[in-house]
C-alpha positions in Angstrom: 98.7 -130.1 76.0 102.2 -130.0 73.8 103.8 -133.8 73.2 106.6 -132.3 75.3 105.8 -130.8 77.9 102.9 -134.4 78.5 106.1 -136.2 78.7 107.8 -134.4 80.9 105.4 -133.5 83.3 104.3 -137.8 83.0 106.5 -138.8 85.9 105.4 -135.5 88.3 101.2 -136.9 87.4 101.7 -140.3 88.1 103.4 -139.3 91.5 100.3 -136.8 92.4 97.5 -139.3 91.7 99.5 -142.0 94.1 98.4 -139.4 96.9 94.8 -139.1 97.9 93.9 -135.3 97.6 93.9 -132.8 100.3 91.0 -132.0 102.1 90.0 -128.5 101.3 92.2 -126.2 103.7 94.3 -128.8 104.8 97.9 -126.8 104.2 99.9 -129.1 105.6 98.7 -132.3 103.3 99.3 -129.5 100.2 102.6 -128.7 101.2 104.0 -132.2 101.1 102.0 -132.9 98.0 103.5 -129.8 96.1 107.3 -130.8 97.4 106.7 -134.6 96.3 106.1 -133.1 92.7 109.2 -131.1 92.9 111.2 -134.1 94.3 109.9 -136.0 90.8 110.4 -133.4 89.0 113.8 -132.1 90.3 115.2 -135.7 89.5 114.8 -135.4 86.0 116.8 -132.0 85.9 120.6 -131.8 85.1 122.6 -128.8 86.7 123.7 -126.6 84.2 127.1 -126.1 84.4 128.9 -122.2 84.5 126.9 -120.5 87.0 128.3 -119.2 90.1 126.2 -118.4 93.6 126.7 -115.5 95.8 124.9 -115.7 99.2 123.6 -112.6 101.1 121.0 -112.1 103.5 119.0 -109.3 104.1 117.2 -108.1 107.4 113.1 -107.4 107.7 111.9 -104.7 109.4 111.4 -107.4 112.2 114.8 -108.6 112.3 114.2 -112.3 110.0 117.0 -112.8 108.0 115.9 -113.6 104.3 118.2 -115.6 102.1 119.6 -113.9 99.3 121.3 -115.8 96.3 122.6 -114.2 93.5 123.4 -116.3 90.8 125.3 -115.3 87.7 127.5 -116.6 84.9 131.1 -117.7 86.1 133.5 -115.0 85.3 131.1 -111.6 85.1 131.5 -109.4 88.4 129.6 -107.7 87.0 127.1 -108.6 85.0 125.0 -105.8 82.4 121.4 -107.2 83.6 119.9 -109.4 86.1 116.0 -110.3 86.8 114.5 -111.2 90.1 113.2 -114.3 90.9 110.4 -115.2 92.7 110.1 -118.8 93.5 106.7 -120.4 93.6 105.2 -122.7 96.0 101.7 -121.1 96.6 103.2 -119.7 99.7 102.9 -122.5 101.6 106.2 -124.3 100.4 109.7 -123.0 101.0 112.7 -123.0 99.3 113.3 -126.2 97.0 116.0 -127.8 95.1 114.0 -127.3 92.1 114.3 -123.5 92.2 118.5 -123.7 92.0 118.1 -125.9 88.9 115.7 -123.6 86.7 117.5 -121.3 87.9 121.2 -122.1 86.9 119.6 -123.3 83.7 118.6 -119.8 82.9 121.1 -118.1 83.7 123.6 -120.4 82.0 121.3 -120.5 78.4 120.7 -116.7 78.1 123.7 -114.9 80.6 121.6 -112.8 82.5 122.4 -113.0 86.6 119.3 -113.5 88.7 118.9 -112.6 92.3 116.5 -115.4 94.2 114.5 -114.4 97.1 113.5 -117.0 99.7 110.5 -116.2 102.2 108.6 -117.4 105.0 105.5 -119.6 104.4 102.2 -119.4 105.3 100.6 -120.3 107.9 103.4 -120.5 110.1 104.2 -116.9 108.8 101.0 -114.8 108.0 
């Protein structure tokens, strides 16, 4: 593993081995696992500065309203390219802090808008 990323990721291990581990298929025991990491993780992250947030929401076929943020360097209306982002989460953990910080420091260190989609989680939401 790089020096770096060992370092980094040193505070985010230490935290996952002071939880036992989930039984196999045990979601719920996952889910607070994986948003403990990002808690750790997230704490060691500074917002990047220059970024502005638009919220929308769009409509599923089923009438769920799925958060929309579009996030893009302060000052474009319109900016020449964006990317879609796709959180992660395995699909059993939702929206996270962590998410708006890579996100802003992306956007803020190479200028390209990008448009975050949230989603339901499993198993709640097959």
């Amino acid at each position: 593993m790089d020096a770096e990323v060992q370092v980094a990721l040193g505070p985010v291990m230490a935290a996952a081995q002071e939880l036992p581990p989930p039984s196999v298929g045990d979601w719920h025991a996952l889910r607070v696992a994986v948003e403990l990491s990002f808690d750790v993780a997230a704490r060691a992250l500074a917002p990047a500065n220059g970024v502005q947030i638009d919220e929308y929401v769009a409509v599923g076929v089923d009438g769920t309203p799925v958060p929309l943020l579009f996030y893009r360097p302060t000052g474009t209306d319109h900016p020449p390219s964006a990317a879609l982002y796709l959180h992660g989460g395995g699909m059993i953990a939702g929206w996270h802090p962590i998410y708006d910080l890579d996100i802003r420091a992306h956007v803020a260190a190479s200028g390209v808008s990008m448009l975050a989609v949230d989603y339901r989680v499993a198993p709640e939401h097959p």
